[in-house]
C-alpha positions as CSV (number, residue, x, y, z in Angstrom):
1,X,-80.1,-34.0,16.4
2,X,-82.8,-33.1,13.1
3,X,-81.8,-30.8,10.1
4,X,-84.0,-28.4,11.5
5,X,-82.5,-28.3,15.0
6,X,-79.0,-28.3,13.9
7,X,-79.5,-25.0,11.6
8,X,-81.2,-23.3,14.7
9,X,-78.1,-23.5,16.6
10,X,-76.0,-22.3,13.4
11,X,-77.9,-19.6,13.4
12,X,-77.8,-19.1,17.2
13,X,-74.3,-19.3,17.2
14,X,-73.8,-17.0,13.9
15,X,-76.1,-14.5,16.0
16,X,-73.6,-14.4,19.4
17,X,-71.2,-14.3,17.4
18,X,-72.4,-11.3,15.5
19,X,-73.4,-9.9,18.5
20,X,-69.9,-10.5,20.5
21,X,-68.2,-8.6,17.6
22,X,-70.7,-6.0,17.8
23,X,-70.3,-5.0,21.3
24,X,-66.3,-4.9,21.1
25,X,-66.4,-2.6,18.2
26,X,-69.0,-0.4,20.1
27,X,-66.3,-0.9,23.3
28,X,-63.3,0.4,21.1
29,X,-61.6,3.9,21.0
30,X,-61.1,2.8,17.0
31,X,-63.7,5.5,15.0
32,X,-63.9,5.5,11.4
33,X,-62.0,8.6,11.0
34,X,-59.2,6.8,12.5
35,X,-59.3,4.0,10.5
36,X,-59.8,6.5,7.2
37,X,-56.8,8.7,8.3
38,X,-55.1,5.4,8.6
39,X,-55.5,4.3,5.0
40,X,-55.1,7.9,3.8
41,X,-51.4,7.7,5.4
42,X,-50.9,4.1,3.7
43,X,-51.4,5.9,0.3
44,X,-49.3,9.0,0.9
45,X,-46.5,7.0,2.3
46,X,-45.7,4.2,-0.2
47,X,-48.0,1.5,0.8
48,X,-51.0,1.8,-2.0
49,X,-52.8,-1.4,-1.5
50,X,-52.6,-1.6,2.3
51,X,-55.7,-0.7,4.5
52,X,-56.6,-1.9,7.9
53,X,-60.3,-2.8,9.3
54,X,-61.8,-3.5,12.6
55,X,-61.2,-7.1,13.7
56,X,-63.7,-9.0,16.2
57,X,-62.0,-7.3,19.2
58,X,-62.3,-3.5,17.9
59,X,-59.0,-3.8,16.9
60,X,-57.1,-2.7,13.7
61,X,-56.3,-5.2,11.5
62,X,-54.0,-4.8,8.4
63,X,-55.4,-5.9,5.2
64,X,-54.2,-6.0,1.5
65,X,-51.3,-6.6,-0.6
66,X,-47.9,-5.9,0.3
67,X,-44.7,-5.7,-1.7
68,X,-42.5,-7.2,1.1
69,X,-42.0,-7.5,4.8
70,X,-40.2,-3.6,5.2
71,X,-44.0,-2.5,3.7
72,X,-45.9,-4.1,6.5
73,X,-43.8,-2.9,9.2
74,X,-43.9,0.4,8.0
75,X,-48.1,-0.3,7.7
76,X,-47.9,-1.6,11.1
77,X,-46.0,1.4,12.1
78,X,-48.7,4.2,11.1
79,X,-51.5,2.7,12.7
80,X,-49.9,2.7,15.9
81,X,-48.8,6.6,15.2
82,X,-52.6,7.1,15.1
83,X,-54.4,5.0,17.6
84,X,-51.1,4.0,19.9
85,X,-50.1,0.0,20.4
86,X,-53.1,-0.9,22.2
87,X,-55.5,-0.7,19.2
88,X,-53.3,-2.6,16.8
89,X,-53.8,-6.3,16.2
90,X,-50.8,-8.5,15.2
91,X,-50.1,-9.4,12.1
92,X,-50.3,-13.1,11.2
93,X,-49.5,-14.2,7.4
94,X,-53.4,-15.0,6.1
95,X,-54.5,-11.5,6.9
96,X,-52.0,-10.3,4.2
97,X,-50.3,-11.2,1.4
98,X,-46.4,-11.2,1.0
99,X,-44.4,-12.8,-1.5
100,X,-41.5,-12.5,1.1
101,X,-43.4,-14.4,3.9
102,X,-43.6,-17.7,1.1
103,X,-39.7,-17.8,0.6
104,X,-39.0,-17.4,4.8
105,X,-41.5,-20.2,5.5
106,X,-40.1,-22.5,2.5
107,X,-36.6,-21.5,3.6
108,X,-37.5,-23.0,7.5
109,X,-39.0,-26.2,6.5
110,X,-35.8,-26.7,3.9
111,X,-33.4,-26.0,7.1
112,X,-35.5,-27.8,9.7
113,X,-34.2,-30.7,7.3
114,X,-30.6,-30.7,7.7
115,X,-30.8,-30.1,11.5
116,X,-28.2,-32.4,12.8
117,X,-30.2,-34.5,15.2
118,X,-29.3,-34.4,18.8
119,X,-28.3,-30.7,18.9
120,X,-31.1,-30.1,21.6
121,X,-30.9,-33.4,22.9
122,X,-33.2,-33.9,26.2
123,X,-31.0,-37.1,27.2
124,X,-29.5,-37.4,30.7
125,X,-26.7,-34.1,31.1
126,X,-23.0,-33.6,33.0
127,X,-21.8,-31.5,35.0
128,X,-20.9,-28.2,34.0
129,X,-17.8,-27.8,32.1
130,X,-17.7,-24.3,31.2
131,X,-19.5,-21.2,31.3
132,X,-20.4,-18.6,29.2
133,X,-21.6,-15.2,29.5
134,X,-23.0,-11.8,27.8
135,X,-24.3,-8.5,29.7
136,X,-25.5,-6.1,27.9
137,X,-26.5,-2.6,29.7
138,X,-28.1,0.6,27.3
139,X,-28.9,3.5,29.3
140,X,-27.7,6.2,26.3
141,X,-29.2,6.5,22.8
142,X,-27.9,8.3,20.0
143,X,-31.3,8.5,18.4
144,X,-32.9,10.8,21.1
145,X,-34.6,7.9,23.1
146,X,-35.0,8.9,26.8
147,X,-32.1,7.7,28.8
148,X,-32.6,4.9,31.5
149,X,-31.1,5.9,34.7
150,X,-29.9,2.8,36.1
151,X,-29.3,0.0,33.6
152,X,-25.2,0.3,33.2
153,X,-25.7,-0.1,36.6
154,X,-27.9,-2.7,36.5
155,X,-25.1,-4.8,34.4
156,X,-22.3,-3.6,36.0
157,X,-24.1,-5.3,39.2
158,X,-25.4,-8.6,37.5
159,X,-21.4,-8.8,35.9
160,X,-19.8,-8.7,38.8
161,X,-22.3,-11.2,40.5
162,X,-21.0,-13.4,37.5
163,X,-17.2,-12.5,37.6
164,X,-16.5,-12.2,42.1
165,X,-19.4,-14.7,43.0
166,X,-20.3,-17.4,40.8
167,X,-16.8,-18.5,39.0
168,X,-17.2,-17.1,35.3
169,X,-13.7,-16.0,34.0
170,X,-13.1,-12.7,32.0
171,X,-12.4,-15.2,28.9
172,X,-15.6,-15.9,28.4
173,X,-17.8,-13.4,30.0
174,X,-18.3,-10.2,27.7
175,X,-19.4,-6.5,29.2
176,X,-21.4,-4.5,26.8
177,X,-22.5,-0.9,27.4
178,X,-23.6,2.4,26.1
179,X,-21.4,3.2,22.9
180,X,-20.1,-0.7,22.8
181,X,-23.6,-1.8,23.2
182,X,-24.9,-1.8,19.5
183,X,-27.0,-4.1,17.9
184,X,-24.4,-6.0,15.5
185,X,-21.9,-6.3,18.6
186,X,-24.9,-7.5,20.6
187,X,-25.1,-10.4,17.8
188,X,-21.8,-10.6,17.6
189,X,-21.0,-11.4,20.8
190,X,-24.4,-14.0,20.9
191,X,-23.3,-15.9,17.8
192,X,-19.5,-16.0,19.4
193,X,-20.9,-17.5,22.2
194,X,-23.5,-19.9,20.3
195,X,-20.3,-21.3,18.2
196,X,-18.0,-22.2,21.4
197,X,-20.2,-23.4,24.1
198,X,-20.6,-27.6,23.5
199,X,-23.3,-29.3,25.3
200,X,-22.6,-29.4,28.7
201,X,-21.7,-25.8,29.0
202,X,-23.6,-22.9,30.8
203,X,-24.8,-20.1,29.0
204,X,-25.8,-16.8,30.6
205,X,-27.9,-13.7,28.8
206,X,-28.4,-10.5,30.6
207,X,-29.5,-7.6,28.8
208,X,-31.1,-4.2,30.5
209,X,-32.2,-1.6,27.8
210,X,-35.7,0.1,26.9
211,X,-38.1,-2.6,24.5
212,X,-39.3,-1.6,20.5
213,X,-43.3,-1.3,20.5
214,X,-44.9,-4.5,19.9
215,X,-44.2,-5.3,16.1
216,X,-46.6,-6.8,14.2
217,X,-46.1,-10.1,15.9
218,X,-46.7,-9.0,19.1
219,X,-42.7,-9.0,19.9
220,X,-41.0,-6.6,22.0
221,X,-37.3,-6.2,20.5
222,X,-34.5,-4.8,22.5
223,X,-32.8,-1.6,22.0
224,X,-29.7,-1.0,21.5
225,X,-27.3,2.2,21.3
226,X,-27.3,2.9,17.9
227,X,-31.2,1.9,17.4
228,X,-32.7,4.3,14.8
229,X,-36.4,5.6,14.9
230,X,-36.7,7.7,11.8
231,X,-38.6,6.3,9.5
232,X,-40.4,4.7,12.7
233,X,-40.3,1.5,11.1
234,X,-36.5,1.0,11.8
235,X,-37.4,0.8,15.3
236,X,-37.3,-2.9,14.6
237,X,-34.9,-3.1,11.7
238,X,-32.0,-1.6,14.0
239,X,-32.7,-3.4,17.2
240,X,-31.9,-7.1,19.0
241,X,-34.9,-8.9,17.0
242,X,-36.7,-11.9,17.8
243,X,-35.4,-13.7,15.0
244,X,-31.7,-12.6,16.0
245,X,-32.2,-14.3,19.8
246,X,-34.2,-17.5,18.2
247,X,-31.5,-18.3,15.9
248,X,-29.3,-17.9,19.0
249,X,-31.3,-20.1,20.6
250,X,-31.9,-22.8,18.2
251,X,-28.8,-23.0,17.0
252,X,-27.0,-22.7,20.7
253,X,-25.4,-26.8,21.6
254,X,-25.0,-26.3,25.3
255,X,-28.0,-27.6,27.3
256,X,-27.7,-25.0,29.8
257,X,-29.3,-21.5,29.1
258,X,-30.5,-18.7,31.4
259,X,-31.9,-16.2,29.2
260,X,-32.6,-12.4,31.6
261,X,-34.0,-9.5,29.9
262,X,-35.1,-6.7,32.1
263,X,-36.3,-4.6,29.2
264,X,-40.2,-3.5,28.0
265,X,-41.7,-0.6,26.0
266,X,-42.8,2.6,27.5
267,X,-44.1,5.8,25.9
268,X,-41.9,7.5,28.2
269,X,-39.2,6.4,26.2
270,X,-40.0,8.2,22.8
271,X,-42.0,10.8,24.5
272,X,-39.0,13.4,22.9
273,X,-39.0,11.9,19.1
274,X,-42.0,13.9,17.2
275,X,-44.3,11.5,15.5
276,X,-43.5,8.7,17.3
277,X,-46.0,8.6,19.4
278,X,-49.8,9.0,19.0
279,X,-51.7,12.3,19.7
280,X,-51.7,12.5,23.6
281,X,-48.8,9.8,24.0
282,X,-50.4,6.7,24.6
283,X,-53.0,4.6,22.9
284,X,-56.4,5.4,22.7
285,X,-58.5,5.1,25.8
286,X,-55.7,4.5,27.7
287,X,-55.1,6.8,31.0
288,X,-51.8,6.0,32.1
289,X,-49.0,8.0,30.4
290,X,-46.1,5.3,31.6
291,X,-48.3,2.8,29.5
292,X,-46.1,-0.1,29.1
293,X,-45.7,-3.8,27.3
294,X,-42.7,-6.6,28.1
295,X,-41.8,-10.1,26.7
296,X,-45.5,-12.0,26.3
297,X,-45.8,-15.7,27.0
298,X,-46.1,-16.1,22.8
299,X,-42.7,-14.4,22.3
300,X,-41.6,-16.7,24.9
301,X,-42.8,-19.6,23.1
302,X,-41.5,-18.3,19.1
303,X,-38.1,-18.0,20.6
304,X,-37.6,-21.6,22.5
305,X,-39.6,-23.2,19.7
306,X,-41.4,-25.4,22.5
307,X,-44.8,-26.4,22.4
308,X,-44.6,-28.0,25.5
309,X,-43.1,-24.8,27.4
310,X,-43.4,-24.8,31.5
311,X,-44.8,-21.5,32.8
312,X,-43.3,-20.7,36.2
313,X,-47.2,-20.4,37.5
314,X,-48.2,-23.9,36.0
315,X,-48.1,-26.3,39.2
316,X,-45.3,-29.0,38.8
317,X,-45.4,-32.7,39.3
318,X,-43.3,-33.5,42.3
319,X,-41.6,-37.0,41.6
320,X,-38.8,-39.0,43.4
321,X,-36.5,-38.7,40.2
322,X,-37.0,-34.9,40.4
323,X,-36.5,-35.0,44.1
324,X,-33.2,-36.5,43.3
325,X,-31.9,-34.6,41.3
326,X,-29.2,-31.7,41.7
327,X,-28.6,-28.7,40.7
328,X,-25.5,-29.7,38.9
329,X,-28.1,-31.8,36.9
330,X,-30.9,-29.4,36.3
331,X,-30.7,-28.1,32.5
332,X,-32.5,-26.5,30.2
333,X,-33.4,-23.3,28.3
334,X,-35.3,-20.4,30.5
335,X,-36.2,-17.5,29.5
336,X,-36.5,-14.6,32.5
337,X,-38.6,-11.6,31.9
338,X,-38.7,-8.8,34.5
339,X,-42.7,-8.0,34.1
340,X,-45.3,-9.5,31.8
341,X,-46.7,-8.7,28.6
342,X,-49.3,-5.6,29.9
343,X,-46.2,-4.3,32.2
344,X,-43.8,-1.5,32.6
345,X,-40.0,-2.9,33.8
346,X,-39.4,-0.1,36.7
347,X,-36.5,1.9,37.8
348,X,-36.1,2.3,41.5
349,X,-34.4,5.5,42.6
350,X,-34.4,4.4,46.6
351,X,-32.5,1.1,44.8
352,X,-30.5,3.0,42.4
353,X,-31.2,0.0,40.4
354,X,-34.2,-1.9,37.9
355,X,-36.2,-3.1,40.5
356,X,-36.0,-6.4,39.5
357,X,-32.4,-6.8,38.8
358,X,-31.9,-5.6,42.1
359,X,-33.9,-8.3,43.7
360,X,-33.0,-10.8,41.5
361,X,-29.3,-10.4,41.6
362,X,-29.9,-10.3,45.6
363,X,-31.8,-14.0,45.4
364,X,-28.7,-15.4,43.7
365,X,-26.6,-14.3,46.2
366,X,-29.0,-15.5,48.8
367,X,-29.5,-18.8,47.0
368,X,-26.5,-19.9,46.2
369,X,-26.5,-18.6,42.7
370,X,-29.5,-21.0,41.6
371,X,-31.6,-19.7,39.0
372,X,-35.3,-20.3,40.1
373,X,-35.0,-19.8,43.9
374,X,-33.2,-16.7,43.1
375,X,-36.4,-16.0,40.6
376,X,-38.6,-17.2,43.6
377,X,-37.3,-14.8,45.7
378,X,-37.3,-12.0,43.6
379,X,-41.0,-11.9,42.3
380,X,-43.1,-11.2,45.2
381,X,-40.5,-8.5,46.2
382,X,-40.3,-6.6,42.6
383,X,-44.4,-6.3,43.1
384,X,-44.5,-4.9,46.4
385,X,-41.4,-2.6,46.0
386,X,-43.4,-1.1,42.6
387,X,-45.9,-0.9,44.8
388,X,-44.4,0.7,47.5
389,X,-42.8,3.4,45.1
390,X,-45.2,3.9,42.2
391,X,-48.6,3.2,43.7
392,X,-50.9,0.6,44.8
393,X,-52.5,-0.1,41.5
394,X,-49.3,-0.5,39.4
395,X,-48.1,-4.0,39.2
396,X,-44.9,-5.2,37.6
397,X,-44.9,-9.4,37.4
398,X,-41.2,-11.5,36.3
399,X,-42.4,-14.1,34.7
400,X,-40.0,-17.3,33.7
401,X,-40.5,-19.6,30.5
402,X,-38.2,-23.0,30.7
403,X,-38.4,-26.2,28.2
404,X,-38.0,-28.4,31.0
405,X,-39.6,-28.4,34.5
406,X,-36.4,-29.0,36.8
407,X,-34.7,-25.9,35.6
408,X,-33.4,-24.9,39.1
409,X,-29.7,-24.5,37.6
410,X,-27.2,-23.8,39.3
411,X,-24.9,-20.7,38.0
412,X,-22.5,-20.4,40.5
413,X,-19.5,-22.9,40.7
């Protein structure tokens, strides 16, 4: 290839480029009087050298210098008071700087060092000694959040499943709901759990609550009872974080995890608190008032620390050792989400249930009380029942995340 030639194409590809970026600002609902009220609301509430601009996508992206971690969340927060979730790109440390960012990343690379090896060991596993288990339902809110309906219920059903069907004892399998389902006896409980179970335990996670907005990762937290929204911000600060269920995670010694959260954002849920939500109640552009987001496949992937992660659509090698194998040795760490990223979690009134609980809790019953034939069973049901109920164009999709591909586990004794 000549100088000459090689330049052309720079240029070409410079152009597309330019031109790409052009037409997905022209596409986006962000106007400059969005992004100036923006950066007028930075100033007036504590967060002078902020200011967010439009990234390739039409986006907002947040720009400038920030005093700590609190300041960009509350950055964070204001856009999405203005132009809703949709229009809000997440936040990645080299679009800003924070001094507190530095110190969390030196802190991980210092405690990724005295790890003691083997704690998530992928040799050969046992059977099942004991098993652990925490449901956690949150259908009131002392903040004003909209109540959900059914998801006491939804706990009550999946603990009982646990407790009359599947062998767990009342020793080690916690109930949490309502007023006894806050966030520090939601961590409480996951960190008692974390410190008991050995290696060849089952673990079991079952929470049903509403889901933060995105934060400026992209994560969906969950909510808890006592979960605060004034200033917005605290949203986040006062729910189940990421960070609280990938320490949980990480730090967890049994090989054994089933991980369920049938939670997501809605509007529908803040629709009472004022300012909360952006003029109209949704993001920009966005026609459907029971907009909605659930656990993306990235979350999926920052909480199990796995870059080789199996997605439960990814087709899987069928071999003669996997063939073999029971579901007594199946292990692993999954991670069950009732819909997907761009999805609402439904409520089913003809159910009296979360639509997905209902089906999934049904498959486990069906199956034996194995994990992804129950999840198997479940997903093409949840879709058409939404269907069914809300509408032909709604969709609600489980999706499952595991860090090993025979994950079939069997809960039930």
């Amino acid at each position: 290839m000549t100088k000459r030639v090689a330049i052309t194409l720079i240029v070409l590809a410079a152009a597309m480029a330019a031109l790409a970026q052009g037409a997905a600002m022209a596409q986006s609902a962000v106007t400059d009087a969005h992004i100036q009220q923006i950066n007028q609301l930075f100033a007036q509430n504590g967060v002078p050298n902020g200011r967010v601009v439009l990234d390739p996508y039409g986006r907002l992206e947040l720009k400038g210098e920030y005093e700590d971690e609190f300041q960009v969340d509350r950055a964070f927060s204001l856009a999405q008071t203005v132009v809703g979730v949709k229009w809000v790109s997440p936040v990645t440390p080299e679009n800003i700087k924070v001094k507190e960012w530095e110190k969390k990343l030196g802190s991980l690379f210092s405690r990724a060092a005295v790890l003691q090896p083997g704690v998530r060991g992928d040799g050969p596993v046992g059977p099942i000694r004991n098993r652990y288990g925490l449901v956690v339902g949150v259908g009131k809110f002392k903040s004003g959040i909209t109540p959900l309906q059914y998801a006491v219920r939804d706990a009550n059903l999946f603990y009982r499943f646990l407790l009359e069907q599947a062998g767990f004892t009342k020793n080690n399998t916690y109930f949490l709901a309502d007023q006894n389902a806050t966030s520090s006896n939601v961590v409480r409980y996951l960190n008692g759990i974390r410190n008991a179970a050995k290696e060849d335990d089952l673990v079991v996670v079952y929470m049903s609550s509403h889901g933060t907005p995105p934060d400026k990762f992209g994560g969906v937290y969950i909510v808890t009872y006592d979960t605060e929204v004034k200033p917005r911000e605290r949203v986040w600060h006062t729910s189940v974080a990421e960070s609280a269920l990938k320490d949980f995670v990480e730090n967890l010694k049994a090989r054994r995890l089933v991980m369920i959260l049938d939670t997501c954002y809605s509007n529908g849920a803040y629709r009472a608190i004022p300012g909360f939500l952006p003029p109209g109640g949704k993001s920009l552009g966005v026609g459907d008032a029971d907009e909605g987001y659930g656990v993306s496949t990235a979350q999926g992937k920052r909480l199990f620390g796995a870059k080789d992660i199996v997605l439960e659509d990814q087709p899987r090698k069928s071999t003669a050792t996997e063939k073999s194998l029971g579901s007594q040795e199946s292990y692993g760490k999954v991670l069950i989400s009732a819909s997907s990223a761009g999805e609402k979690s439904w409520e089913s009134d003809q159910l009296r249930n979360s639509v997905f609980t209902y089906y999934f809790v049904d498959g486990m019953k069906r199956h034996d009380g194995s994990v992804k034939d129950a999840f198997d069973y479940s997903k093409p049901r949840t879709l058409q029942r939404v269907q069914q109920e809300k509408g032909a164009e709604i969709t609600q999709t489980p999706q499952a995340m595991a860090t090993n591909e025979n994950w079939n586990m069997k809960v039930k004794r």
